[in-house]
TORTOR-109570 format. One record per residue (C-alpha): residue number from 1; residue in three letters; x, y, z. Coordinates in Angstrom, 2 decimals. Layout:
N
+-----+-----+---------+---------+---------+
!   n ! res !    east !   north !      up !
+-----+-----+---------+---------+---------+
! NUM ! ALA !       X !       Y !       Z !
...
+-----+-----+---------+---------+---------+
This chain:
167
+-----+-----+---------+---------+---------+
!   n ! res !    east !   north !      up !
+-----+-----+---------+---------+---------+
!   1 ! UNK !   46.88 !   61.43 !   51.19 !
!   2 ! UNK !   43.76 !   60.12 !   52.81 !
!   3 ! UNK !   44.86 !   56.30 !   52.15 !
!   4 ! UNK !   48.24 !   56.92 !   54.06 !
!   5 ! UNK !   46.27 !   58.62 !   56.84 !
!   6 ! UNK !   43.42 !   55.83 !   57.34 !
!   7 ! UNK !   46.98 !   53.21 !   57.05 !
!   8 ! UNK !   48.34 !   55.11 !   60.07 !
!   9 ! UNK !   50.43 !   57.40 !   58.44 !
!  10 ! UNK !   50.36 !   61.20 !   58.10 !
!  11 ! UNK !   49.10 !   61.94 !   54.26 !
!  12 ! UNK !   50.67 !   65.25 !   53.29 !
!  13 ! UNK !   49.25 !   67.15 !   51.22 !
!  14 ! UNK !   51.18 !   69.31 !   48.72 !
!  15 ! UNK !   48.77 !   72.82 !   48.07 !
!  16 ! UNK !   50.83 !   73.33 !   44.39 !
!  17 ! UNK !   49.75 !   69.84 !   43.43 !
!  18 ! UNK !   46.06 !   69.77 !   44.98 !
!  19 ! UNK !   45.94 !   73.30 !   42.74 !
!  20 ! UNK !   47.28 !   72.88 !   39.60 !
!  21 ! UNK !   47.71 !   69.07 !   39.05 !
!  22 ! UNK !   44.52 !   67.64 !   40.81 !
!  23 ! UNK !   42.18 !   71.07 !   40.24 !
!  24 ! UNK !   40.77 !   71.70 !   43.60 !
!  25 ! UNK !   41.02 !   74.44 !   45.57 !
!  26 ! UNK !   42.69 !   73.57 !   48.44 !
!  27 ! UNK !   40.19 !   74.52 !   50.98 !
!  28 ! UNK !   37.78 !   71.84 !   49.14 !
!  29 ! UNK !   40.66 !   69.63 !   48.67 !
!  30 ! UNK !   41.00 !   69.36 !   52.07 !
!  31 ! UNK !   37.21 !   68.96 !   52.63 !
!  32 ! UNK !   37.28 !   66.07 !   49.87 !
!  33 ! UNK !   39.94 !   64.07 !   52.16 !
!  34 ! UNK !   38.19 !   64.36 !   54.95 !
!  35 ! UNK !   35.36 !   62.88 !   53.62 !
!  36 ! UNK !   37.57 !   59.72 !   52.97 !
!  37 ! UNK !   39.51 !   59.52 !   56.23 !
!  38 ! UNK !   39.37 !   61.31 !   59.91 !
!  39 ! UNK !   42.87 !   60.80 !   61.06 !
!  40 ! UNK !   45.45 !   63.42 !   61.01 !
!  41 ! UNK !   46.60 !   64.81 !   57.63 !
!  42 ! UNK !   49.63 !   67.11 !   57.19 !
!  43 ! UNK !   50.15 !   70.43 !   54.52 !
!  44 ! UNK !   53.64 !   71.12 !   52.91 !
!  45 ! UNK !   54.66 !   74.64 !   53.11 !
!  46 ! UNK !   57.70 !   75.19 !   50.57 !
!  47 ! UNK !   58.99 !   78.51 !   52.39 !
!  48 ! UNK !   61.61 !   79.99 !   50.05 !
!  49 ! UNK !   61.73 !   83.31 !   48.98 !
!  50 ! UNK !   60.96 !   83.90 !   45.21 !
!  51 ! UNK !   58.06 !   85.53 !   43.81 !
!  52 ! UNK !   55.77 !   87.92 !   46.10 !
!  53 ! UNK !   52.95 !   86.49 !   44.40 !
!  54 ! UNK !   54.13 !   82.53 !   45.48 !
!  55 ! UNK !   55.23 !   83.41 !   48.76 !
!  56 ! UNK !   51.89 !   85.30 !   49.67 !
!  57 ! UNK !   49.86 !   82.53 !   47.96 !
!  58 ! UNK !   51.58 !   80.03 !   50.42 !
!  59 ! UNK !   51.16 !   82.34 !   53.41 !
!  60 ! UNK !   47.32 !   82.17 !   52.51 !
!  61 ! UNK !   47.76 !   78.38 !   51.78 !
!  62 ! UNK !   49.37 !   78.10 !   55.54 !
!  63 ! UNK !   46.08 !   79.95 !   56.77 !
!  64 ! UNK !   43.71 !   77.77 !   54.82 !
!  65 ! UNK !   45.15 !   74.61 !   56.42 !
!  66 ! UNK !   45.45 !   75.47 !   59.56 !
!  67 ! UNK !   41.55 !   77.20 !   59.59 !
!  68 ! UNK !   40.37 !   73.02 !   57.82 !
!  69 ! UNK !   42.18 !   71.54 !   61.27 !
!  70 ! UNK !   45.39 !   70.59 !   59.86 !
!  71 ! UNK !   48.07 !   70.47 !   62.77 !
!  72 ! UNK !   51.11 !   68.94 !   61.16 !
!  73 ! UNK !   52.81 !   70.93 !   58.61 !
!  74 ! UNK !   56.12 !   69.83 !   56.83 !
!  75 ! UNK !   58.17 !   72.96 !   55.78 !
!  76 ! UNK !   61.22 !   72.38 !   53.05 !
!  77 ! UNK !   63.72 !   75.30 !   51.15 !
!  78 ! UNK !   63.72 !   78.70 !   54.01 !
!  79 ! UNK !   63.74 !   79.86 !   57.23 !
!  80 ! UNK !   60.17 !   78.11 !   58.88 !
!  81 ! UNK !   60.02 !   80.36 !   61.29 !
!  82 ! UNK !   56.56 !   82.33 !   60.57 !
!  83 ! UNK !   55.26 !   78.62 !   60.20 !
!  84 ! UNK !   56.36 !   77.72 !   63.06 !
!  85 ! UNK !   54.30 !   80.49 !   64.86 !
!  86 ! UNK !   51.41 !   80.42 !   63.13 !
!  87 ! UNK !   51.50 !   76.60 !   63.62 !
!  88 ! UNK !   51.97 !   76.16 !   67.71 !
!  89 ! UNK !   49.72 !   79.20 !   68.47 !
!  90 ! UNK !   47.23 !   76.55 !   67.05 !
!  91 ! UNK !   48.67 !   73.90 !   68.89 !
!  92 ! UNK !   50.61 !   72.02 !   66.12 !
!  93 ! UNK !   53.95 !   71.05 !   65.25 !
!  94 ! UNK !   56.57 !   71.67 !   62.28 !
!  95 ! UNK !   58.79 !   69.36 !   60.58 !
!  96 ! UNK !   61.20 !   70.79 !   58.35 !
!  97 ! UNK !   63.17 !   69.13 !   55.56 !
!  98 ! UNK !   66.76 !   69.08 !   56.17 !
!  99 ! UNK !   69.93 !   68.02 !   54.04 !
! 100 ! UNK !   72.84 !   68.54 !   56.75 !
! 101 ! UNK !   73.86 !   70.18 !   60.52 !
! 102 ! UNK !   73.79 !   73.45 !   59.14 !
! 103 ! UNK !   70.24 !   73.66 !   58.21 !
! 104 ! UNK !   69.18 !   71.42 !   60.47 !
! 105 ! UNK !   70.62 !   74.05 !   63.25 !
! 106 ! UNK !   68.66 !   77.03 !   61.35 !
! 107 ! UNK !   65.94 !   75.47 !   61.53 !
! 108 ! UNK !   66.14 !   74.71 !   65.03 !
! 109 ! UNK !   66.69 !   78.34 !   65.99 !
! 110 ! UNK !   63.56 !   79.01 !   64.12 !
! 111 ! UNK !   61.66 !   76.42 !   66.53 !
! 112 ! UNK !   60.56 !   73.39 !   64.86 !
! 113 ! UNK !   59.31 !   70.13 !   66.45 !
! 114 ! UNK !   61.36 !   67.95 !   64.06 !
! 115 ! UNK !   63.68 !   67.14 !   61.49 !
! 116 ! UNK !   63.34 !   65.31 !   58.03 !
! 117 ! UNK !   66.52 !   64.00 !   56.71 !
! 118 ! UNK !   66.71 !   63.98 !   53.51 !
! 119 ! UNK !   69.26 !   61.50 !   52.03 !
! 120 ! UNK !   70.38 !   61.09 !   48.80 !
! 121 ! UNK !   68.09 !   58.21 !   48.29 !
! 122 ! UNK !   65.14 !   60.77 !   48.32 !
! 123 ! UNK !   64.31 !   60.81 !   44.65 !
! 124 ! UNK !   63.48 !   64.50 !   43.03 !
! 125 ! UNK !   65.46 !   66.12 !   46.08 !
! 126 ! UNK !   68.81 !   67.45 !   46.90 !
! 127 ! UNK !   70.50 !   65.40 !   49.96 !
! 128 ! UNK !   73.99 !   63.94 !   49.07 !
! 129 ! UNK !   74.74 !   61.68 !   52.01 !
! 130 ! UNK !   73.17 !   58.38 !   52.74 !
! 131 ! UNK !   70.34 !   57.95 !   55.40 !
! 132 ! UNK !   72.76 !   56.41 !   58.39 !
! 133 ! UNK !   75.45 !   59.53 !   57.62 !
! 134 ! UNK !   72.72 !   62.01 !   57.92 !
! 135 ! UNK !   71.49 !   60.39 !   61.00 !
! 136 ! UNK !   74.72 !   60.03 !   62.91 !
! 137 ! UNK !   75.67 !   63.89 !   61.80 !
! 138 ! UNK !   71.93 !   64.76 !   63.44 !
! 139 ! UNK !   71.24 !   62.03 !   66.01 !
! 140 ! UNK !   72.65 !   64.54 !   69.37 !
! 141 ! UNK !   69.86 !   67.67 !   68.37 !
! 142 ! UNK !   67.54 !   66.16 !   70.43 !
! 143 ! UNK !   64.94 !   66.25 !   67.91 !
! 144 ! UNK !   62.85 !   63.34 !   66.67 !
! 145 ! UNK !   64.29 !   62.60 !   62.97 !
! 146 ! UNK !   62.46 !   61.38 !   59.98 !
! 147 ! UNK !   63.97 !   59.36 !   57.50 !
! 148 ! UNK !   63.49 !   61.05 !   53.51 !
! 149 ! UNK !   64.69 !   58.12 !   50.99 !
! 150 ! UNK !   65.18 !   54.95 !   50.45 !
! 151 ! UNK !   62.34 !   53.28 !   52.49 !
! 152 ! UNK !   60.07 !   51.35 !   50.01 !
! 153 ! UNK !   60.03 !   48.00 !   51.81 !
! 154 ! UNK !   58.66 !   47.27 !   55.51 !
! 155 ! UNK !   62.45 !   45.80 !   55.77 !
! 156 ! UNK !   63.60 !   49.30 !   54.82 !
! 157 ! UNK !   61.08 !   51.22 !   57.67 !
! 158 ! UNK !   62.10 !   48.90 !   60.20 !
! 159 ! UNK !   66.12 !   48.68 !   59.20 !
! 160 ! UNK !   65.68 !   53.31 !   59.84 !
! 161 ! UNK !   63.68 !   52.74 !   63.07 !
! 162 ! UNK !   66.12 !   50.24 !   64.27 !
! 163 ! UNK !   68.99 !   52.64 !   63.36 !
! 164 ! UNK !   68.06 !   55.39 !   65.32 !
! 165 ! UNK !   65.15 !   57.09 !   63.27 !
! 166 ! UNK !   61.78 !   58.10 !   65.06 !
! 167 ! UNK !   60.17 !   57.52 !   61.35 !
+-----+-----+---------+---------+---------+
């Protein structure tokens, strides 16, 4: 996370893996990558509803981010919308993960700054369309839209930019 960030990318941080794979709670995680880098960093926020226990331990995991400075949060799998409040009465911005128009349009109505697209080049996750069909079925939102799969290559980052992507 901190190497992205000090490249000139947003590192995001994942709270389930900075807990349970890395060991660290994530308040300390947090502190840790700051010590390595000062530019922005970003927190995932998986907002489905399951377990009361997971989705209160994310709701805490929202607070704990926001309280260490973090200002960009990337939301995937529910309705964003208590993110999205928490996160612009701080003065940040959401990004949520999308896989087509109708989600995309959801998400919207709950408020969020952006879009992720994910395509079905975005390995571990569920988008079925390629990264220019996504695009042209999202392009007129008027959101900025972040490519999810298939860039591994500075040819690849360019080739989404030049399509139409804002990242």
């Amino acid at each position: 996370v901190a190497a992205v960030s000090a490249a000139g990318g947003i590192g995001v941080v994942q709270p389930i893996s900075m807990t349970f794979v890395h060991g660290h709670d994530l308040r300390s995680g947090l502190r840790l990558i700051r010590t390595i880098t000062d530019r922005p960093i970003g927190l995932n926020a998986v907002v489905q509803k399951s377990a009361k226990i997971y989705e209160d331990r994310m709701r805490a995991w929202v607070h704990v981010a926001l309280e260490e400075g973090v200002r960009f949060f990337v939301t995937a799998l529910g309705r964003p919308d208590w993110v999205v409040r928490l996160v612009h009465d701080a003065g940040g911005v959401v990004y949520h993960d999308v896989i087509n128009r109708a989600f995309a349009e959801r998400a919207i109505d709950d408020g969020v700054d952006g879009l992720i697209c994910v395509n079905r080049r975005a390995g571990g996750h569920c988008g079925t369309v390629s990264a220019a069909e996504i695009l042209d079925e999202l392009r007129d939102l008027g959101l900025p839209l972040v490519c999810a799969g298939g860039v591994s290559r500075p040819e690849d980052f360019k080739e989404a930019l030049d399509a139409g992507y804002s990242a």
